[in-house]
NUMI-680639 format. One record per residue (C-alpha): x, y, z. Coordinates in Angstrom, 3 decimals, decimal comma, always signed. Last residue first. Layout:
BEGIN
+----------+----------+----------+
:       c1 :       c2 :       c3 :
+----------+----------+----------+
:        X :        Y :        Z :
...
+----------+----------+----------+
end
This chain:
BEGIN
+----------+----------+----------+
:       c1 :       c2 :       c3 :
+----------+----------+----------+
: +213,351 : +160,591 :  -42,684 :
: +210,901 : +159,644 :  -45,195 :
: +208,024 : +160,566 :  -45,598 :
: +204,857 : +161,301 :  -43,330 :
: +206,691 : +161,328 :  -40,164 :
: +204,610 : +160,745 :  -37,275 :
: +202,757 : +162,402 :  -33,976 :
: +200,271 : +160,071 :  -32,443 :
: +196,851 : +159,400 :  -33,438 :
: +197,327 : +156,673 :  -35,914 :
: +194,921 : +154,646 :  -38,225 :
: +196,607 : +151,999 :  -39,859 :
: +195,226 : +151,382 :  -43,497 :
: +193,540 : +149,170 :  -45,367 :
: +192,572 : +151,170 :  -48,049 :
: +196,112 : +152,932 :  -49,310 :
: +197,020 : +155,795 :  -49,797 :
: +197,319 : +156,750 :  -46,443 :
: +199,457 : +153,816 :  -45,100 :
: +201,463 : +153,299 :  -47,376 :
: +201,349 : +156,614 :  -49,362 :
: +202,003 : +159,009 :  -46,523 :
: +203,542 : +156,549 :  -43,652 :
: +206,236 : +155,958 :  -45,850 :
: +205,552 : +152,365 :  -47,962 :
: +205,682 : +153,834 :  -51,534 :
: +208,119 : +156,483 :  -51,001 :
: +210,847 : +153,554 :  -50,584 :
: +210,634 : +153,600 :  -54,728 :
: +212,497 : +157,044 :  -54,978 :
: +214,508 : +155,446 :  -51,781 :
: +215,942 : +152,506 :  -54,430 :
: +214,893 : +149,277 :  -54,330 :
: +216,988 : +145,956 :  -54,093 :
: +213,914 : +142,739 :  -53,871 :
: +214,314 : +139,613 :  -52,204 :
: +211,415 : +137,553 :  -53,840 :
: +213,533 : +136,376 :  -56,645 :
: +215,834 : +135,095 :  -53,489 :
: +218,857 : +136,181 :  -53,617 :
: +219,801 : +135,847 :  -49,555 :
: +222,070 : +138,506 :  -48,270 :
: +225,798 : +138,723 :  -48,857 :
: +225,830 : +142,084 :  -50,412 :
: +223,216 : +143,479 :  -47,717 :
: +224,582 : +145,021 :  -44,815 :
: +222,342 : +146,293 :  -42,004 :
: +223,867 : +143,991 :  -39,005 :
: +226,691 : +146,452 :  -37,903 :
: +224,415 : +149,426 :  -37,998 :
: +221,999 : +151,980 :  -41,050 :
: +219,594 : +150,815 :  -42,951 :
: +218,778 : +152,777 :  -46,370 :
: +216,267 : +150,131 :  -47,703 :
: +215,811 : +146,275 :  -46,612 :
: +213,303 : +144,765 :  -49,317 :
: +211,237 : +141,470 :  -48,783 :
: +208,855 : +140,525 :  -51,691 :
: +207,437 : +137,322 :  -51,375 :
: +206,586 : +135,423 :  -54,580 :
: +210,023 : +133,669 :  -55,629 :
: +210,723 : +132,390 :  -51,939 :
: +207,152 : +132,136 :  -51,129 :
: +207,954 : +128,096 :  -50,485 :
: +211,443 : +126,908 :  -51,568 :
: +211,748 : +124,442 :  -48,746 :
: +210,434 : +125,688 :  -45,684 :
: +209,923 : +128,914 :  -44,159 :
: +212,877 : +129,968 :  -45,772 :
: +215,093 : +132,806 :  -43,883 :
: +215,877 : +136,383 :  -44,329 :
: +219,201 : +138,327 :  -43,483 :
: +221,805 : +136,399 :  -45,145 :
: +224,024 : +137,983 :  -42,931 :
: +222,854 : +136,791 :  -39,658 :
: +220,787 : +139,366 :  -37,581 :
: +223,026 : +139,661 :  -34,138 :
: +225,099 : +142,724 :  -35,352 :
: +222,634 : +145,678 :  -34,751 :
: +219,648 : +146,435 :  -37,447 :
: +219,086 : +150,329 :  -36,993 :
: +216,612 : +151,406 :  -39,760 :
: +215,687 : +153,726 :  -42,731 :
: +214,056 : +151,397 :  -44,333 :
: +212,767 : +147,511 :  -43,308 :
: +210,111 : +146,321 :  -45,955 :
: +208,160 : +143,145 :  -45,404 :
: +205,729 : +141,228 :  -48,026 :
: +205,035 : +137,372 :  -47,581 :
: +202,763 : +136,496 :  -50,510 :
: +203,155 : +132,800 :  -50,405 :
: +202,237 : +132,713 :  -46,356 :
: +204,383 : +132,668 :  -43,596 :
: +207,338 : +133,792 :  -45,688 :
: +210,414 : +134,891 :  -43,027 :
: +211,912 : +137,740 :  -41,294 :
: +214,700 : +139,274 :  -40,256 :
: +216,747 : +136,549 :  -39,094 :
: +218,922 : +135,878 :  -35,847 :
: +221,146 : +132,712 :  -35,783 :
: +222,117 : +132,216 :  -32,016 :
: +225,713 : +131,300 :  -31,771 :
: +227,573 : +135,186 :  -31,570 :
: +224,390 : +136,156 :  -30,154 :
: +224,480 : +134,495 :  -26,981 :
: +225,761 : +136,512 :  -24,141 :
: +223,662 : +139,070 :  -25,972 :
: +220,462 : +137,429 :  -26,258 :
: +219,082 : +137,917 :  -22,341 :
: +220,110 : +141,411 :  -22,602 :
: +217,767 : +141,854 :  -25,684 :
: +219,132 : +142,001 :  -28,985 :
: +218,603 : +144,988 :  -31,265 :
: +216,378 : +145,729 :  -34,376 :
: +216,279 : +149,567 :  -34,287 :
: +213,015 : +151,446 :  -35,954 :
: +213,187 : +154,019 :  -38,150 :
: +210,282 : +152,674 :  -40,713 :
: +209,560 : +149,042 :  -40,050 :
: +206,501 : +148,437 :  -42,442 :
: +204,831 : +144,797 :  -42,377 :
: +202,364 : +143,962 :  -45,118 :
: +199,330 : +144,644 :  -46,547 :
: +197,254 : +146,145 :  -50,160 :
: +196,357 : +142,673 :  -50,828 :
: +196,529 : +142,024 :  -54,557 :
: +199,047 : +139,218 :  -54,381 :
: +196,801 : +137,363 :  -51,974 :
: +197,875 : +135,079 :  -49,121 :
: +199,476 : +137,784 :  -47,312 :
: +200,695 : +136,728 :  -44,247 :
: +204,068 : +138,429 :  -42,791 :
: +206,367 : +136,425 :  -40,133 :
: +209,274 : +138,969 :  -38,456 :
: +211,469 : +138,801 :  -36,300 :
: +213,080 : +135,193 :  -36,963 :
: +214,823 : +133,523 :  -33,593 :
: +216,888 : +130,283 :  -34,396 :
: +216,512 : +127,438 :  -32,012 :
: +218,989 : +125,119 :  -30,990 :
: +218,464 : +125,873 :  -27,042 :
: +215,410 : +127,823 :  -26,488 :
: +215,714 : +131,414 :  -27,261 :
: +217,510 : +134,290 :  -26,034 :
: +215,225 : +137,341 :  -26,955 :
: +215,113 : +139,705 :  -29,795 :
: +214,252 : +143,457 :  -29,144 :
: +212,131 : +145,049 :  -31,961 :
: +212,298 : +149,207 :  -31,155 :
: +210,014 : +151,445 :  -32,240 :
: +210,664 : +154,367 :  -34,074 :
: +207,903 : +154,178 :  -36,235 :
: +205,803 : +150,781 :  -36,837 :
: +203,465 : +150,566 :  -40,058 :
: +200,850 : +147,776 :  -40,287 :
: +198,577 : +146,901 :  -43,357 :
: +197,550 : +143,896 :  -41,490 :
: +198,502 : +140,475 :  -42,156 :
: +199,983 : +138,409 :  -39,578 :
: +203,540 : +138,435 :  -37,805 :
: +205,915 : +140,355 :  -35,015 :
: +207,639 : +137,646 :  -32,796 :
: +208,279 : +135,305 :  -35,312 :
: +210,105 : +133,685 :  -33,011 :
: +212,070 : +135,170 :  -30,175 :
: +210,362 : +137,954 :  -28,642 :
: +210,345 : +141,695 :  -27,531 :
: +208,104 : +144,808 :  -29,075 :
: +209,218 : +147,904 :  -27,843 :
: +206,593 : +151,169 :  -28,791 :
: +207,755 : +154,576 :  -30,132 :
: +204,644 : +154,204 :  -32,487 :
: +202,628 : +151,558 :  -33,582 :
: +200,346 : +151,832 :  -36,620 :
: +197,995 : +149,441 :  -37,307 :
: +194,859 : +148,945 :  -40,532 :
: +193,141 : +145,777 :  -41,073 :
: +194,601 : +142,417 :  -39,985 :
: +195,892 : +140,151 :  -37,626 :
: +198,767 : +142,103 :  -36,325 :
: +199,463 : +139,515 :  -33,565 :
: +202,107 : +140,414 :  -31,545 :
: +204,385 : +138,039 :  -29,191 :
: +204,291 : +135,010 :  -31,957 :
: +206,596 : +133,356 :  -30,464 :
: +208,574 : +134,679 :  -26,702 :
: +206,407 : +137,499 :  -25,246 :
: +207,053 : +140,829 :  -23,829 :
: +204,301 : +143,856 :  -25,972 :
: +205,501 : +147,391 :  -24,937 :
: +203,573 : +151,001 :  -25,571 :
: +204,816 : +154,255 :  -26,064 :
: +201,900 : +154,767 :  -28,709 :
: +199,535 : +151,752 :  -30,214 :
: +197,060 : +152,924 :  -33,047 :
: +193,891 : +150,958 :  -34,112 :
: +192,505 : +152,531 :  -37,635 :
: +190,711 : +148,981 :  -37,946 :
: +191,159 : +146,507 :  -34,996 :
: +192,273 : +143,266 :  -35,789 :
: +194,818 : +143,283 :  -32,775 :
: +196,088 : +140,623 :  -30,718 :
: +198,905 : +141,534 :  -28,247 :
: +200,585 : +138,637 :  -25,758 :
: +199,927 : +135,906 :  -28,311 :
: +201,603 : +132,603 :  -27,002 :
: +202,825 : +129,948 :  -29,355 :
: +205,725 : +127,197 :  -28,083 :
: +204,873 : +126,898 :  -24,268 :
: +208,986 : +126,101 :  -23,996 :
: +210,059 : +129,681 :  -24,949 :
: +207,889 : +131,088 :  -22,020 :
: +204,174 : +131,592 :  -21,103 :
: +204,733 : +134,847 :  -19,541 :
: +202,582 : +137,101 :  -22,330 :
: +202,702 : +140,233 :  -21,563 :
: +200,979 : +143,981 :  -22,382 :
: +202,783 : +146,932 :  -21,536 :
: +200,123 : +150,374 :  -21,506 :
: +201,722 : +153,843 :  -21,746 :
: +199,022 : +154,290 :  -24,697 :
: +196,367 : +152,495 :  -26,473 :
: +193,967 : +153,468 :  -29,263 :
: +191,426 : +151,856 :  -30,366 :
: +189,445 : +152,874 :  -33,706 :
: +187,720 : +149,824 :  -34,413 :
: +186,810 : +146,951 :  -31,582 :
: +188,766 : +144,023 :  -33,043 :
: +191,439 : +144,037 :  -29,551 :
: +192,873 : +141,073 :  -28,106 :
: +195,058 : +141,337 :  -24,774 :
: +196,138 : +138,761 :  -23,320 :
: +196,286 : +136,719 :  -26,482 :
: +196,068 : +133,044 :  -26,005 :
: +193,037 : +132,680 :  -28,222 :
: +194,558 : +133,091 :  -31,857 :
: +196,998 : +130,252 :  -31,087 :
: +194,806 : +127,523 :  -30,043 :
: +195,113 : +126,920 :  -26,575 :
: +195,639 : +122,979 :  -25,984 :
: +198,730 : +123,570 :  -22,990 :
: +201,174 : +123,636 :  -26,127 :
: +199,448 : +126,087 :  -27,521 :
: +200,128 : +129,406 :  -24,804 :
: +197,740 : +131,072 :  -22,715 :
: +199,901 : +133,351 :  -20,049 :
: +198,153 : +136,349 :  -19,278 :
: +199,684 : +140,220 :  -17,876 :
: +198,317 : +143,374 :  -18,368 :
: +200,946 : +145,922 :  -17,005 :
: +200,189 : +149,111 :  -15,896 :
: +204,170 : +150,402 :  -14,726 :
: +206,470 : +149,149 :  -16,734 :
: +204,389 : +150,257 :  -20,062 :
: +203,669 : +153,576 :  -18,362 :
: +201,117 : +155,034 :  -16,186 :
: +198,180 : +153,795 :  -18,471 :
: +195,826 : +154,739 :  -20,929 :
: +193,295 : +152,612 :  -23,287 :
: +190,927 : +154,948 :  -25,697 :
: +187,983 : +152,997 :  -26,931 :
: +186,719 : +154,349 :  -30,400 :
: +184,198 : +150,961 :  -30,988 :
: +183,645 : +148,325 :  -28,368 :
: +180,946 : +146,592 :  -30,680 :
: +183,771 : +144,096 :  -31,943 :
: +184,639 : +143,505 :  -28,270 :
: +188,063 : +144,562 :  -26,743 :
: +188,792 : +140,933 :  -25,256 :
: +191,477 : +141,315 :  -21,545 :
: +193,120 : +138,373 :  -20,420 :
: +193,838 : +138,988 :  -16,874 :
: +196,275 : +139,335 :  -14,577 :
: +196,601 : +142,803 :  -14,552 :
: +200,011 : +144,140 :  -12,987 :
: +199,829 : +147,565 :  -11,038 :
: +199,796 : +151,532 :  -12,013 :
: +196,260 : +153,032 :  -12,646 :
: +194,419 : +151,771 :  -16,293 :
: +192,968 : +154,554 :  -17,351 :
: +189,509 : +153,957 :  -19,570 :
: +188,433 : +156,376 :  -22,052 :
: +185,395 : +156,196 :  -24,057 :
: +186,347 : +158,277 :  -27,750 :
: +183,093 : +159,052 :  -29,130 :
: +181,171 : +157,187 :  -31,883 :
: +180,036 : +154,598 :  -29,838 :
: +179,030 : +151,009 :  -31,269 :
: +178,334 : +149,640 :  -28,670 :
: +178,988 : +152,254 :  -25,252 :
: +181,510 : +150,915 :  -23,063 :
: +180,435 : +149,978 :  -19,699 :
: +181,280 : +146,259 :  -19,650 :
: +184,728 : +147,421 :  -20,766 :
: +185,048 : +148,519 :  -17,304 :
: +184,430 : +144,815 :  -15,781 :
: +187,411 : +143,270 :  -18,271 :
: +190,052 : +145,946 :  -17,097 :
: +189,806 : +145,108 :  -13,752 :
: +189,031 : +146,756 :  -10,383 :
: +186,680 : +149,320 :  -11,540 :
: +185,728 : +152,821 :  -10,128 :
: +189,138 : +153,676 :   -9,326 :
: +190,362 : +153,827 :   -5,960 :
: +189,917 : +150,164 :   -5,373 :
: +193,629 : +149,500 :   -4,878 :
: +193,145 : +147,177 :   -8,282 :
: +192,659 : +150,438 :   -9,981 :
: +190,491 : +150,932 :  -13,163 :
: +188,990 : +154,471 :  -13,404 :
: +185,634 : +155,346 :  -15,953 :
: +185,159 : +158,019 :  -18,384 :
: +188,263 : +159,425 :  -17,970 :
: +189,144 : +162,679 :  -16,985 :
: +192,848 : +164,098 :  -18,344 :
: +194,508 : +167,074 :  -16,630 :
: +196,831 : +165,192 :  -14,619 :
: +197,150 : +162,340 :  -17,068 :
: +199,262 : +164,572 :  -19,620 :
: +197,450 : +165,717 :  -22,859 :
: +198,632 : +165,786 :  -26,306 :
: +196,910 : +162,404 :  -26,518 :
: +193,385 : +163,685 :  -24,828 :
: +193,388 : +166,364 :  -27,617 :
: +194,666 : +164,510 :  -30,730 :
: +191,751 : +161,964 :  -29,256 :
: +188,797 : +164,920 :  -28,764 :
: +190,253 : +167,064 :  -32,414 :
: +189,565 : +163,480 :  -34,258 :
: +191,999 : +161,954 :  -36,079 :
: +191,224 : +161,682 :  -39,818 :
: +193,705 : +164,647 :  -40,304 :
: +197,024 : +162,597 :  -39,387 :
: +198,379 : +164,092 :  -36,065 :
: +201,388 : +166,151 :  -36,966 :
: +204,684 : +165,323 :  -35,647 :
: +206,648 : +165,875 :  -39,026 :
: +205,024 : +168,210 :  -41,378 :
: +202,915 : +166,702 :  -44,229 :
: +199,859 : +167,891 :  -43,346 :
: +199,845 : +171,494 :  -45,062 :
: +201,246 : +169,177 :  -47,666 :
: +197,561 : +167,427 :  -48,276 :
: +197,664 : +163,815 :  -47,073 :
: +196,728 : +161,732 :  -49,989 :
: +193,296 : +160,591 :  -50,408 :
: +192,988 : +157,333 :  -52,427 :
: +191,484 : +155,695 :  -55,504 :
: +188,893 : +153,614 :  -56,197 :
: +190,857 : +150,759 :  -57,804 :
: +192,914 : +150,184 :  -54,195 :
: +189,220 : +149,192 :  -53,165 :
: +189,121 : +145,527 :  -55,006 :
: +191,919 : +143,579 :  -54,236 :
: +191,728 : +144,418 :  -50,523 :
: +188,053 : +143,798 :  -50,762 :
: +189,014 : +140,467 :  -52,152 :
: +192,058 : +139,145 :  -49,456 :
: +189,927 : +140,793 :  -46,702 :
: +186,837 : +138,818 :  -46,894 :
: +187,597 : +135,678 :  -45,776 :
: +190,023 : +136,879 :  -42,717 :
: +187,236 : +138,990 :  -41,513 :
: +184,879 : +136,382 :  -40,969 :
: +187,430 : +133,637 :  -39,497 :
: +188,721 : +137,176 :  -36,504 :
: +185,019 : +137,547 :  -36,015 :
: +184,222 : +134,003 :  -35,682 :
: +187,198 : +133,413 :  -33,633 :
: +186,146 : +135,654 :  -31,183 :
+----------+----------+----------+
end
């Protein structure tokens, strides 16, 4: 695994530089209605998507009952097709997976469904301070290309204390995550790289609970922040890009930004941030969003001394709530005020389709703006 996730990480920075100068297909306009499947998804996944799991049939069962024709998720990936070119669906019956699950490169087009993100759980709890390095506690790690997951939660129960512990990993290209949830404390989801989109899905954590550098785009989902450890500060978001020509960064378009119950009795002393500069190139846009009272008002944070603060570019556009207000945010050079003409460039449509590196979704979304 970490050969694969090393490999790609080398050459994304130049092919990311390079392909933007070939040009791009736009969605036509007959596309460009709200809940439409983009046109790259194929009529078998808009198909199984739109369907309900009555009148679905997998290609193979998983139920730890034993009325499927696997008992974990690990044993039916052993019958995926490498390298298939059809969807290979697995659903995942109702109960809690303890397992941590690796989508294979060669695990190409596999479709994950479940009963509901309370309901199939996949469940691990690999953290660093117990000598896992970060990128291998995930419990779920997916760099197969073209997965899709839905009505799946995925956990990681390692706790505040355990320090960094992936519960989602994903370096999948054209991977899309619908009416999903990802519970962990740091570093909760891993959007490694290549092309995301996440859609209606709650992602929960305390620090830098959403980071890495993918051309990712989430849609109405919801980003709840945890109570942390005592004297901590909890920071949404961490973006990566190391390369000022990378065509990536983190997209929260209609989303809400709200504290979790565990947060609330705290919020009024627990500083709350949007994000921060993992790497030089940091890039994060929030538009069209709820951000509730617990984000402080400066908004962003330093990730340590003046590092990415004049290279980053962080932009908060058309929010909406109690914590949304900008004139006493942080003026960094980095921290830039654009106007919605300018928000066009990271809508689903031109983001994400106009770009190389892009999330591949097959769930309804809204091209534009709302």
């Amino acid at each position: 695994m970490s050969k694969a996730l090393n490999s790609s990480s080398a050459m994304t920075s130049n092919a990311l530089a390079i392909l933007p100068s070939l040009g791009r297909r736009l969605l036509s306009e007959d596309e460009g209605e709200r809940g439409q499947f983009p046109s790259w998804v194929g009529n078998d996944k808009r198909k199984l998507l739109a369907l309900s799991m009555a009148d679905i049939k997998p290609d193979v069962t998983v139920a730890q009952d034993g009325s499927g024709k696997y008992k974990t998720i690990t044993q039916a990936l052993g019958a995926v097709p490498k390298k298939g070119n059809a969807t290979f669906m697995i659903y995942i019956k109702e109960g809690v997976y303890k397992e941590n699950v690796m989508v294979e490169r060669s695990m190409t087009n596999v479709m994950m469904l479940g009963d509901g993100p309370t309901k199939t759980k996949i469940t691990g709890s690999l953290n660093y301070v117990d000598g896992t390095p970060t990128f291998k506690t995930a419990t779920l790690a997916v760099v197969g290309d073209g997965f899709i997951g839905k009505n799946l939660g995925v956990e990681n129960t390692a706790g505040a204390a355990k320090h960094q512990a992936v519960a989602l990993l994903v370096q999948s290209d054209k991977s899309v995550f619908y009416l999903c949830q990802m519970d962990g404390y740091q570093d909760t989801l891993y959007t490694h790289t290549k092309r995301q989109f996440y859609r209606d899905c709650t992602i929960s954590g305390t620090i830098d609970f959403v980071f890495g550098d993918a051309a990712v785009v989430f849609q109405n989902c919801l980003m709840l922040v945890r109570k942390p450890m005592a004297n901590q500060q909890c920071i949404v978001t961490a973006q990566g890009r190391k390369d000022r020509h990378e065509a990536t960064g983190i997209v929260l378009h209609n989303c809400t930004i709200s504290a979790d119950p565990t947060l609330t009795s705290a919020s009024t002393t627990t500083r709350s941030y949007l994000g921060r500069p993992w790497k030089e190139y940091s890039r994060t846009i929030i538009m069209q969003s709820r951000i509730d009272g617990l984000i402080n008002q400066e908004g962003w944070l330093p990730w340590g001394g003046d590092f990415g603060l004049t290279t980053c570019f962080y932009s908060e556009i058309g929010n909406r709530g109690p914590g949304a207000a900008t004139t006493k945010r942080v003026t960094w050079k980095g921290y830039k005020k654009v106007d919605l003409a300018h928000a066009q460039k990271y809508t689903v449509k031109q983001f994400i389709q106009g770009k190389t590196w892009l999330p591949k979704t097959g769930v309804p979304f809204t091209p534009g703006l709302m």
